[in-house]
Every structure is written in C-alpha cells, then in structure tokens.
C-alpha positions as CSV (number, residue, x, y, z in Angstrom):
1,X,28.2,3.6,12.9
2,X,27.9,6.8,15.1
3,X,25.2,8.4,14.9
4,X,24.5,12.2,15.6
5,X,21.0,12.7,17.8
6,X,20.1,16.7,17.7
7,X,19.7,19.0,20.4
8,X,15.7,19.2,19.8
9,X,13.8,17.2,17.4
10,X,11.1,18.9,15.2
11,X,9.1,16.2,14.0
12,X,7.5,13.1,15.8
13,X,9.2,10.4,17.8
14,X,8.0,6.9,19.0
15,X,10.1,4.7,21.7
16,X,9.5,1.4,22.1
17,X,10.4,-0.5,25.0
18,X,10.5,-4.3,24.7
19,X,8.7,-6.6,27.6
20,X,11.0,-9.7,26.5
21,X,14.8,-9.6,25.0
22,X,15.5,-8.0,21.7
23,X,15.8,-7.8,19.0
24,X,11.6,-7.7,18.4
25,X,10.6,-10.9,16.0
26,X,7.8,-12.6,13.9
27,X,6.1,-13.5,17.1
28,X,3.9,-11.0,19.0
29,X,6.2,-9.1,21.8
30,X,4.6,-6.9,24.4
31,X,5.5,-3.7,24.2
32,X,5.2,0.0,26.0
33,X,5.3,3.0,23.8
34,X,5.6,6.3,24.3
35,X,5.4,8.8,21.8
36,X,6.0,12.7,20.8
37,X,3.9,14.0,17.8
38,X,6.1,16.8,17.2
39,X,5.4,19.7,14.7
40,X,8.5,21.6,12.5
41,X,6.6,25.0,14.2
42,X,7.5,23.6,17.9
43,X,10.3,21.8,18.3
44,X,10.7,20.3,22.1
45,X,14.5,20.1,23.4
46,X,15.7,16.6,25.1
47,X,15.1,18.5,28.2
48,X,11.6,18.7,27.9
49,X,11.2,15.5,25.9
50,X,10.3,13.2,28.1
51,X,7.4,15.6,29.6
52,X,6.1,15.7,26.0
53,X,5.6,11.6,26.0
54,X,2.6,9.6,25.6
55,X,2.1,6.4,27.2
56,X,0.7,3.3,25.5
57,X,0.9,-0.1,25.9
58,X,0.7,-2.3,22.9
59,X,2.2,-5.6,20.6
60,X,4.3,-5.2,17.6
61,X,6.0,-7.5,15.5
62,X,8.2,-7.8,12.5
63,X,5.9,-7.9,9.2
64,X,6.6,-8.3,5.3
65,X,7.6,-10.7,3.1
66,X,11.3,-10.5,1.9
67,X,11.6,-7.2,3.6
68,X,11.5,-9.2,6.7
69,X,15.0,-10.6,6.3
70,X,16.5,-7.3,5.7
71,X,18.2,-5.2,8.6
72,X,15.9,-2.4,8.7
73,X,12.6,-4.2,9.5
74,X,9.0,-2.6,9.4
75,X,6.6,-3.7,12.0
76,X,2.6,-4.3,12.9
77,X,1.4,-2.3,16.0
78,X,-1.6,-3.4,18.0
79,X,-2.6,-1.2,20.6
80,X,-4.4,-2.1,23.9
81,X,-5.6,1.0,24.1
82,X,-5.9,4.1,21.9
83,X,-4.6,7.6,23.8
84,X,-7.7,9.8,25.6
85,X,-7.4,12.1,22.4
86,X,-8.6,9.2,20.2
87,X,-5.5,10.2,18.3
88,X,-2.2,8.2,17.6
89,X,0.5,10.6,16.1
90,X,-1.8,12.6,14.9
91,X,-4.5,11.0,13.1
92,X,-8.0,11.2,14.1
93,X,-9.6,8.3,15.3
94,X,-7.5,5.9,13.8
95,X,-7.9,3.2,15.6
96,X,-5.5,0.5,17.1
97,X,-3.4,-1.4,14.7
98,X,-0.5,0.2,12.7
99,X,1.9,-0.5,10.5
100,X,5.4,0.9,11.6
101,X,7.2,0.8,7.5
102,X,10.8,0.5,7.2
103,X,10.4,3.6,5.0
104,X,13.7,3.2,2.9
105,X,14.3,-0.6,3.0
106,X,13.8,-1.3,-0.8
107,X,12.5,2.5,-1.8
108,X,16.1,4.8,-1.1
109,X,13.6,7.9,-2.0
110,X,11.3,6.9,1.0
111,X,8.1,8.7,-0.7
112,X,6.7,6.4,-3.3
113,X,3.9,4.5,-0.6
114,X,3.2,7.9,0.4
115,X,3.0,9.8,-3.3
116,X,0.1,6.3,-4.0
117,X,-1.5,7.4,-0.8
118,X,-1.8,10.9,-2.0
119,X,-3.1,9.9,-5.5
120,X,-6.1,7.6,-4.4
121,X,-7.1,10.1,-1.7
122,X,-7.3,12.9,-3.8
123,X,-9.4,10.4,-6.3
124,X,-12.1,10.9,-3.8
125,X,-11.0,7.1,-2.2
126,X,-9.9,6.1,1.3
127,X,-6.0,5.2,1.1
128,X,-4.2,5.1,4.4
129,X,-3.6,7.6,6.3
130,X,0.3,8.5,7.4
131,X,3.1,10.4,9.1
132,X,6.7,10.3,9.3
133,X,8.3,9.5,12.3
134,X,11.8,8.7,14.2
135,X,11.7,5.4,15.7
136,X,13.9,4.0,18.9
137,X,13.7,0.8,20.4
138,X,15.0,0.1,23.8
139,X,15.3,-3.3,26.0
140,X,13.2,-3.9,28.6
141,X,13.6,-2.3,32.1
142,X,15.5,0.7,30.4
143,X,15.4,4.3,32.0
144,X,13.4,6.4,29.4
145,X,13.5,9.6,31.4
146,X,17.3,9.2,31.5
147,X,17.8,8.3,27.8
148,X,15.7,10.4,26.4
149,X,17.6,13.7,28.0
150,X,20.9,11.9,26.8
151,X,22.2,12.7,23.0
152,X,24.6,9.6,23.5
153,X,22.0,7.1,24.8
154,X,19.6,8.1,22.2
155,X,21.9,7.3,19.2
156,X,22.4,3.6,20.8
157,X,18.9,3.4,20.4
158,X,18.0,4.9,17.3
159,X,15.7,2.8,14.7
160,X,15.7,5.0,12.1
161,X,13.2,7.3,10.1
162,X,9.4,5.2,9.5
163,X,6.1,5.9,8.2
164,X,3.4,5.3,10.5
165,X,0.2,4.2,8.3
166,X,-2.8,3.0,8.5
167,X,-3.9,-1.1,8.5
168,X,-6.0,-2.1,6.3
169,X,-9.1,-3.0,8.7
170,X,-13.4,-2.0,8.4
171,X,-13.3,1.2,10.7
172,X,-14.8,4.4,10.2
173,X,-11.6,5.8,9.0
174,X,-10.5,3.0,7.1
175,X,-12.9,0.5,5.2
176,X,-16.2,2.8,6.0
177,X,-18.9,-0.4,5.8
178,X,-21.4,-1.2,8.4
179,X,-19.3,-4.5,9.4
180,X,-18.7,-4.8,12.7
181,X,-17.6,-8.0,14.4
182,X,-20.0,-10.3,16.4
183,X,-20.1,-13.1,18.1
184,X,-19.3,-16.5,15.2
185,X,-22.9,-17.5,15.2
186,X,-23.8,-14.0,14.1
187,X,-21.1,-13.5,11.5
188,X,-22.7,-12.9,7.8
189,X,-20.9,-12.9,4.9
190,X,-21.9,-9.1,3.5
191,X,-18.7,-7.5,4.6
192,X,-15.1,-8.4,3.6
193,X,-12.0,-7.2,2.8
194,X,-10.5,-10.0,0.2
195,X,-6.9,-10.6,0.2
196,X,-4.4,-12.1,-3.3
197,X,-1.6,-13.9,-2.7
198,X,-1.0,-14.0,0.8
199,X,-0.6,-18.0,2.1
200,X,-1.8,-17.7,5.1
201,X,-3.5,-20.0,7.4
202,X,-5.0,-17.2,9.5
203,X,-7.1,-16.6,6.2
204,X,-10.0,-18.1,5.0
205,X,-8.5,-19.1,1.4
206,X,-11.4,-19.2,-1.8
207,X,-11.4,-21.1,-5.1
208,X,-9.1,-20.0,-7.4
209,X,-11.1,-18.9,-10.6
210,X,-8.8,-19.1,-13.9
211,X,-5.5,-16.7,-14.0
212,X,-5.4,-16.0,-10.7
213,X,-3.6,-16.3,-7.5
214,X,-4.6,-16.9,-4.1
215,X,-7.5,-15.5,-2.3
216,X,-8.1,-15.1,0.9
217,X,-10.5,-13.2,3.1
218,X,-8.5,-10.6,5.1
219,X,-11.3,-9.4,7.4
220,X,-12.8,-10.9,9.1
221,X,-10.5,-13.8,10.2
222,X,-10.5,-17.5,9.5
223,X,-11.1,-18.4,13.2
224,X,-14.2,-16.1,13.3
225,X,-16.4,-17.3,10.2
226,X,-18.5,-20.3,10.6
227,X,-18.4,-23.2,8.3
228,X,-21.9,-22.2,6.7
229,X,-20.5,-18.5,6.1
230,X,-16.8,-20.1,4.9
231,X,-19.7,-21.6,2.3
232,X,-21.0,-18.5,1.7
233,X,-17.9,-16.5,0.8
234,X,-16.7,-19.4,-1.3
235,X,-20.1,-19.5,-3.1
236,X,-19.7,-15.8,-3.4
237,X,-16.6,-15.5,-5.2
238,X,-16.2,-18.8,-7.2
239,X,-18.3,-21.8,-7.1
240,X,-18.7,-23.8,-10.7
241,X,-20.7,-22.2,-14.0
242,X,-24.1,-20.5,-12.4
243,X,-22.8,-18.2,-9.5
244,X,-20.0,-16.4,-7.6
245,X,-18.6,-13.0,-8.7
246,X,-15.6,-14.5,-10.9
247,X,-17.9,-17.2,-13.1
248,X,-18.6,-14.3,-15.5
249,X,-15.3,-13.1,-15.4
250,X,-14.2,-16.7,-16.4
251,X,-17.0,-17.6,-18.7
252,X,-15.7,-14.7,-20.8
253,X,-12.3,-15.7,-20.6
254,X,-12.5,-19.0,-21.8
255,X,-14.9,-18.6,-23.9
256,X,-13.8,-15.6,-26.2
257,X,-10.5,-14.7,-25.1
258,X,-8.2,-17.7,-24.7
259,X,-9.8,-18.6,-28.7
260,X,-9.5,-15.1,-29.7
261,X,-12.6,-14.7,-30.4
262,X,-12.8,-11.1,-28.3
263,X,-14.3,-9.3,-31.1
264,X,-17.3,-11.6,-30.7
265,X,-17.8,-11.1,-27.1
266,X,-21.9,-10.3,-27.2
267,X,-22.6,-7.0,-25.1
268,X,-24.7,-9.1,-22.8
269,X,-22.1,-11.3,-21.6
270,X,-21.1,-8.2,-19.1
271,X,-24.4,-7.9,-17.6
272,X,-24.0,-9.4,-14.0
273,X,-20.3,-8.2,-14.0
274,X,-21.9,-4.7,-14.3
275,X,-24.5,-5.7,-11.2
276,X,-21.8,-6.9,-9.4
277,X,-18.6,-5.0,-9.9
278,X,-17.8,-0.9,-8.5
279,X,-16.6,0.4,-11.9
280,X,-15.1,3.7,-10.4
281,X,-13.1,1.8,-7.8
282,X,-11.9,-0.5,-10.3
283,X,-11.3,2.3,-13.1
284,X,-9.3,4.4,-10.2
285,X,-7.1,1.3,-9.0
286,X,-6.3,0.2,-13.0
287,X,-4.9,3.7,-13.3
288,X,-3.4,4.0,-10.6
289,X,-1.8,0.8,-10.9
290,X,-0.9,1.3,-14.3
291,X,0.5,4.6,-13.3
292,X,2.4,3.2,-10.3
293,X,3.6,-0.2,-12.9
294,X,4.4,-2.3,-9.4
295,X,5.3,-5.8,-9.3
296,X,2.9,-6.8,-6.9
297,X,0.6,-5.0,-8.5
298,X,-3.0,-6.9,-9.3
299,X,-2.0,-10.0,-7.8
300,X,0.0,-9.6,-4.5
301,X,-0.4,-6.7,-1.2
302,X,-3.5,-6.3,-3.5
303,X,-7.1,-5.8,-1.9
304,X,-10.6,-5.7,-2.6
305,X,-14.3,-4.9,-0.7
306,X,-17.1,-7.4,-0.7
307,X,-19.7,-5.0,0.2
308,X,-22.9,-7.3,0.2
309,X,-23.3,-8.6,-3.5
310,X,-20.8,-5.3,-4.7
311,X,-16.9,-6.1,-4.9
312,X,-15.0,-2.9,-4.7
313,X,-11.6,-2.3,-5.4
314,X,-8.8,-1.5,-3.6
315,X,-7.7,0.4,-1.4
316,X,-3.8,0.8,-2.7
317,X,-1.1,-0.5,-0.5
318,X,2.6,-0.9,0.2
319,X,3.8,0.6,-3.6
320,X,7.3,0.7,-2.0
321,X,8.9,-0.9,-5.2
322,X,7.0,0.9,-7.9
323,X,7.1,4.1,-10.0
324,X,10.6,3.4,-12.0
325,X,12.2,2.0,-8.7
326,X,15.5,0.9,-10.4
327,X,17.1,0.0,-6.8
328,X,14.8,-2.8,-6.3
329,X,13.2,-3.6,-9.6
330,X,16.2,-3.3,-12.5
331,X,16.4,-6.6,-12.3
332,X,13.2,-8.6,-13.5
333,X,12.9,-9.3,-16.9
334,X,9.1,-7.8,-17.2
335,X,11.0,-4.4,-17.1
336,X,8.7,-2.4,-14.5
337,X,11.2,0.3,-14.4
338,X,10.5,1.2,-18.0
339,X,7.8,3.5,-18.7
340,X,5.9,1.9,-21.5
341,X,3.7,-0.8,-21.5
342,X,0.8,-2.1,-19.7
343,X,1.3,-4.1,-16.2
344,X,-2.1,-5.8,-16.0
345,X,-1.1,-7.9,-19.7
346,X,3.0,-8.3,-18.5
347,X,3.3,-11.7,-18.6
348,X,6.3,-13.5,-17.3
349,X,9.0,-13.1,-19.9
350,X,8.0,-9.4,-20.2
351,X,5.9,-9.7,-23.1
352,X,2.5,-8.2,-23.3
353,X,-0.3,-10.8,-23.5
354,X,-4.4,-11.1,-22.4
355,X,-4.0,-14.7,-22.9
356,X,-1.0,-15.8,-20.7
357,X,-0.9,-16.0,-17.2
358,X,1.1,-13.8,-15.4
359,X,0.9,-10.2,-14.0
360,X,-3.2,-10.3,-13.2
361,X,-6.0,-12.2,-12.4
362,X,-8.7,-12.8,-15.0
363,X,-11.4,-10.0,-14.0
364,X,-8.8,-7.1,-15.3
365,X,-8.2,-8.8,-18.5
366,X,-11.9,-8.7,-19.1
367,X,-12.8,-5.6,-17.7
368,X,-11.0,-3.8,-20.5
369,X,-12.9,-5.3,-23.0
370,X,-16.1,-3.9,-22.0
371,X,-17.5,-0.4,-23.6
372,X,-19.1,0.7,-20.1
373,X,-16.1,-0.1,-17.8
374,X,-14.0,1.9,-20.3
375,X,-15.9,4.7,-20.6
376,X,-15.5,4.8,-16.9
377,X,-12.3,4.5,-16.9
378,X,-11.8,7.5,-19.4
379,X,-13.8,9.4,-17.0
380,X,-11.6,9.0,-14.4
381,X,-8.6,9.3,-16.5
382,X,-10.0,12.8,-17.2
383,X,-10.7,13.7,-13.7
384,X,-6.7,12.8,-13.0
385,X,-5.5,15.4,-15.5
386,X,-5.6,17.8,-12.9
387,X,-3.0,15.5,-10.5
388,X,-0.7,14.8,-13.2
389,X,0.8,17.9,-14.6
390,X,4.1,18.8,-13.1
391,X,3.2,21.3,-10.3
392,X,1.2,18.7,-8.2
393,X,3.3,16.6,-8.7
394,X,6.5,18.3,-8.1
395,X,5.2,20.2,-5.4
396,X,3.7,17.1,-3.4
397,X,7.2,15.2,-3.8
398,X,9.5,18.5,-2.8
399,X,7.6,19.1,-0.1
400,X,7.8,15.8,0.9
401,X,11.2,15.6,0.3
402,X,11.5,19.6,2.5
403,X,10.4,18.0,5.6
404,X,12.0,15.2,6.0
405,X,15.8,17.1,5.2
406,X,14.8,20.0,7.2
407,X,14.0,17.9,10.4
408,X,17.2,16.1,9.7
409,X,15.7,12.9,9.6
410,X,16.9,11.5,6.6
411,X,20.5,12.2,7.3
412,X,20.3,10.3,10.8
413,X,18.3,7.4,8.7
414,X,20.7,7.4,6.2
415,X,23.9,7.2,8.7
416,X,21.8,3.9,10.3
417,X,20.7,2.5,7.3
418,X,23.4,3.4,4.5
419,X,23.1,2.2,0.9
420,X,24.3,2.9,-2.9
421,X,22.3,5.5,-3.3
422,X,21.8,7.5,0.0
423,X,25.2,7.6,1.4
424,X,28.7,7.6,0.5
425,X,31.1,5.4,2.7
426,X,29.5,5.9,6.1
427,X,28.2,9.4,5.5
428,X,24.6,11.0,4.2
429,X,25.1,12.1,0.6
430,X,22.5,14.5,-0.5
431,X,23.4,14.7,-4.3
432,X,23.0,10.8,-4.6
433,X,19.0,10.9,-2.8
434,X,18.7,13.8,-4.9
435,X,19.5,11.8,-8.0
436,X,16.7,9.4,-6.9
437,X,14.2,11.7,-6.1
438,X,14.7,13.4,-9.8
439,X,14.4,9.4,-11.3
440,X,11.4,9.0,-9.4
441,X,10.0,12.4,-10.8
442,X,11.0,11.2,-14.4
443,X,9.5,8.7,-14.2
444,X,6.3,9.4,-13.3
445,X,6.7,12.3,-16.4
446,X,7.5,9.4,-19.2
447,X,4.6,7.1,-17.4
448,X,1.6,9.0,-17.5
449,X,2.8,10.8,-20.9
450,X,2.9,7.0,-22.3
451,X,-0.5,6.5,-20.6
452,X,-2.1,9.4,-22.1
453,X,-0.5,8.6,-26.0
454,X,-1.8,4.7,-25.7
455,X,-4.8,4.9,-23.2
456,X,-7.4,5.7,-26.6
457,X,-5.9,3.0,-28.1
458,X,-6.5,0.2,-25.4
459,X,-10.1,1.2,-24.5
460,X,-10.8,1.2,-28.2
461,X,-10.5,-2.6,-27.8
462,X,-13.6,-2.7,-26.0
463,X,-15.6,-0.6,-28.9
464,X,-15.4,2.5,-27.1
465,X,-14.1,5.4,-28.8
466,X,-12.6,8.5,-26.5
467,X,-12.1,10.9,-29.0
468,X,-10.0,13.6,-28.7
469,X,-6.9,13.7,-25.7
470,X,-8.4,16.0,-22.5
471,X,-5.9,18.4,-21.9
C-alpha cells in the first residue's frame, strides 16, 4: 500500500534501527534510536531532519497479549541510556523503559488510553505520562542520513502513528515511593507494585484469596526477592484466617455475602480493611473503572501499590478496549459496550451478581458494602462533576482528535494500517473515524448519566445515604 511521507513533519518522530534481522520479536533485540520531538509551532523539513535527531541506543521488543499476533504490534523500550536532557520525547525525567502502543490496533479512535490517562491525572493521581509519535523501523546497517531526506525511502519504512507512555515502574515520575532496588540480601518487602492476571514466570505469583485471579508482584522481580521476603509478600497479601491484606476481605465474603447475610455484616468487621486499604485510590480507580466499563478491568492489566502495610490502587493502564469500544468488544456476552450496569458485579453470562465469580476479585465486592469506603467514594464522585460535563470532555477529545489530523498522522496511519472503520478500500476516510470519535463521545454521555442516576442507589447498600445528586 503506498504510502504518502510529507515534505516536513510537525509532530515527533522515532526511527528504530534493528541490530539483528527484522521483523523485531518477543525476544529482546538491540536496537539504535534516534528521535525528533517535533512541535506543530516548528515543523523541520526532511532536509534538516536528520540534524534534528537524537541518538540512543536501547532494546525493544514486541509486548501484549492478543495484540501481539496482530500486524500492527506495540512494543517495550529499554533504554541504555536516557538523552543529556534527562528527557525522552518530551517528558521530564522519565526514565528508561517505554512502552511504544500500537495506538489503533483494537481502539480505531486511537484516544481512549489517553482520555483514562487524562481522567486519573486530573484526579490528583499519577497515570502515565504520553505523546503521540510517528514510528519507522529500519534493518540493520541502513543509511539514516540518506533515508531520512528521501520521501520514497521513508514510506518503505513507515510504522505507523504510536503513543509513547510511560511503564509502570517505582520512579520519581512514576510510582513516587522510597523503593529503590538493592542488592537481594537487602531487598524488604515495603515496596511493591502487585500485578492480576499476568502468568508470568518473571513474577513472584501470591496465594490466590477467594474470587480472584492471579497475583503477581510486578516490581520488584522474582529473580531479585529472597525466599524470606517471597515469605513475606505472600504472608502479606494472603496467608490462612489471622493475617495478610485479603483475609478480611475474604472473611467477609464467605461469611456474609456468599449466605446473604450482607445486611448483617457488623461495622467492625471493616476495621483492619480500613487500616490497611487507601480509600481515595480505590474510590478513584472504581470510578474510573466503572466509568471506562473495560474488560480487563479489576482483574487483568490491573495494578496495585504495597506501600509498607498500605495497598494502593491503581494506577490505570492500557483502557484500549473500553469506553463503548464496539470494534473490539460487540462481541462478549457481558455487554461492555452498553452503558448500564456495573462492571465490578458482571459476571460471566452478563448478569449482575456479588456472589458469582467473574468480572472482580473479592476486595471490590466488599468494599461497596462498607458506609466509610462509600462515603469516600461519593466524595470523589463529587469532585469528578467538574470532568464530566460535556465541555471537558469534548474539548479534551477534539483537541485530541485536532492534532493528530492536522499533523497528518492519522491519514498516513490509516493508509498502513487500514480497517472497517478508518478507511475505505485502501484510502483514509475521515467521515468513518469521525463516526467513531462521536460513539466514543456518546458513550461516555449515557455512561456517567447512568452512573450518576444509580450511583445513590448502590452505596445505599452499604447504609450510607448520599442525599441529594451534586450538580
């Protein structure tokens, strides 16, 4: 499919250039790159482009779970080194490893990890950080300065537009905790970031309490914890009827909800959950959550903070299939497209129930029912108001949507990558993104109306009475 390359590009660019043969796999591949953070204000010609790059060297391979199998791939970047600015395409400090997202793969609107971003940020919360970029990937020994001032040579190598963003890591832009990584023998088990549902060896897994999936701790890795901390982080999550952070959780599971007995659920019984659990973070990610109604959402690409004896939730990450996302979702039967209902009680046929296992682990189930977490919820429901009125937004999205047309990005993504909805034939159709940008918008209209109308309601189950709607 050809390709059109402009005469100057007004937005940033990133070119890869393999060590090994192509195409760049599952397996770790040394890499250079050289990139262009590029502002709509200055745009640099293919003349000058090549004096515009930075050089890094690096490793990146292809990442994801099914969207690893699909043609346009997203990646995970480790830098050796970070550029003398202490920037990477334009964000402060950032670090070294990356995540390069396919940006379009299984979300044809290419904004909904982005609009999540936005939300939790603007909750007060860290939530990756991001830009858009054009990617090219080149074999190795190939001629950069030559391609680069070549419109030709650059379409053979085009990638396609991606969303540079953050990876989930402790770093003072990131996970801000006082972790940082020793030797093994002076590894503790006061920092982690806890991992569902991932199945990897590379991760230290946990018990699984009741309605759960698998957990795993994310940072730090398997292969850096000694067996006495491995104890320690089991012992802290799960470990039989008198401790871990779960057994309450549990407890009050089987012992008031499974008989239905959750009227009779003594005020007491939340007492360590209290001690032990950061109700704003947890209030924030049900919301947003709720608000976003993703698949994966509770129990997979999910994430939590052990900070000392605190678990924290979140941050959000990789909402790529959620908010209405009819292209990739129409199909399941637990209907996350629609805007009604509750995600964290689907259970698998699409129903809604607390009792059956399906959409989350036990701890959200339970958290609802108690007066103090829903209080705090309704807080934070209340502090949102000002995010979800149409302006925000509509404004956030269109001006999303602004730059990436106006740089001409999304047509050249769309020629590579072509699908139902963004082209027609072989060509960029603008009416047919625009179509899913306005779903995407309705949606998120008829979801946090439907949240607003039932969210008294729910925490009323708990005892706790909101009174009248905030407007």
């Amino acid at each position: 499919m050809s390709i059109t390359m402009p005469t100057s590009f007004s937005n940033p660019v990133v070119f890869v250039i393999s060590d090994s043969t192509l195409p760049i796999t599952t397996t770790d591949t040394k890499v250079s790159i050289y990139y262009a953070d590029i502002d709509q204000t200055s745009s640099v010609s293919l003349a000058d482009l090549y004096s515009k790059l930075i050089p890094l060297k690096g490793k990146m391979h292809v990442r994801g779970d099914a969207t690893a199998a699909m043609p346009k791939q997203q990646y995970a970047v480790k830098l050796k080194d970070t550029p003398s600015s202490g920037n990477f395409l334009g964000m402060a400090k950032g670090g070294k490893h990356w995540v390069f997202n396919d940006c379009g793969a299984v979300d044809y609107t290419l904004l909904r990890n982005t609009f999540a971003f936005n939300q939790q940020n603007a909750m007060g919360q860290y939530a990756p950080a991001y830009k858009f970029f054009e990617l090219f990937i080149l074999p190795s020994g190939s001629d950069l300065k030559t391609i680069t001032a070549s419109a030709s040579d650059l379409a053979t190598y085009y990638h396609g537009l991606y969303l540079n963003f953050d990876k989930i890591r402790f770093q003072k832009s990131r996970v801000d905790l006082p972790y940082k990584k020793k030797k093994k023998k002076d590894m503790t088990s006061n920092y982690a970031i806890v991992q569902l549902n991932q199945h990897s060896d590379k991760y230290l897994s946990l018990p699984k309490p009741p309605v759960t999936g698998n957990i795993e701790i994310y940072e730090p890795k398997k292969k850096d914890i000694q067996s006495t901390v491995q104890t320690e982080f089991s012992n802290w999550l799960y470990n039989g009827p008198n401790s871990g952070w779960a057994t309450p959780f549990a407890d009050i599971f089987s012992n008031y909800i499974i008989p239905n007995k959750i009227s009779d659920i003594p005020d007491n019984a939340f007492d360590t959950i209290r001690k032990t659990t950061d109700y704003t973070s947890f209030a924030v990610y049900f919301l947003l959550n709720e608000i976003a109604k993703d698949p994966d959402g509770y129990h997979k690409s999910t994430f939590m903070v052990k900070n000392k004896t605190i678990c924290q939730a979140g941050p959000l990450w990789d909402k790529n299939k959620s908010y209405g996302n009819t292209a990739s979702c129409s199909q399941y039967a637990q209907g996350y497209t629609k805007p009604e209902g509750w995600l964290y009680i689907v259970d698998a046929s699409g129903g809604q129930s607390i009792t059956q296992s399906g959409q989350s682990p036990v701890w959200w189930r339970v958290l609802l029912l108690d007066s103090q977490f829903a209080a705090k919820v309704w807080e934070e429901w209340g502090k949102m108001n000002a995010l979800h009125t149409a302006s925000p937004i509509n404004t956030f999205i269109d001006n999303q949507v602004s730059y990436i047309k106006a740089t001409g990005a999304l047509a050249r993504d769309s020629d590579k990558w072509p699908n139902a909805f963004n082209s027609s034939g072989n060509l960029y159709s603008e009416a047919n993104y625009d179509a899913q940008i306005t779903d995407f918008k309705n949606y998120l209209n008829a979801r946090i109306t439907w949240i607003n109308t039932n969210l008294p309601g729910k925490l009323a189950e708990s005892g706790f009475i909101t009174g009248a709607i905030a407007q």
